[in-house]
C-alpha positions as CSV (number, residue, x, y, z in Angstrom):
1,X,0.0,0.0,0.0
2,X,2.8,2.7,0.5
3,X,3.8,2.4,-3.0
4,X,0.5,3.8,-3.6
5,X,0.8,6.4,-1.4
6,X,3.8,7.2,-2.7
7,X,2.4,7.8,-5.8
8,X,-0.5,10.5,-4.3
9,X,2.2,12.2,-2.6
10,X,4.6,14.9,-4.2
11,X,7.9,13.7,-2.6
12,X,8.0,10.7,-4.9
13,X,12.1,11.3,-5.1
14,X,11.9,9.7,-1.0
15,X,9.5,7.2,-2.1
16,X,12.0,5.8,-4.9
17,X,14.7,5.8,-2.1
18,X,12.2,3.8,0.3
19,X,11.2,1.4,-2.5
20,X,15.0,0.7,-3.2
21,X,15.6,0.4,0.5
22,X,12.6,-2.2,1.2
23,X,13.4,-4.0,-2.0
């Protein structure tokens, strides 16, 4: 679900680092 979220929200620079972390 946070990849999602990710998506919505505007930082999605952070949410590519946290997708690389948890993968």
């Amino acid at each position: 679900m946070i990849y999602h979220n990710c998506l919505y929200k505007v930082k999605r620079i952070i949410c590519i680092i946290f997708i690389l972390i948890t993968e």
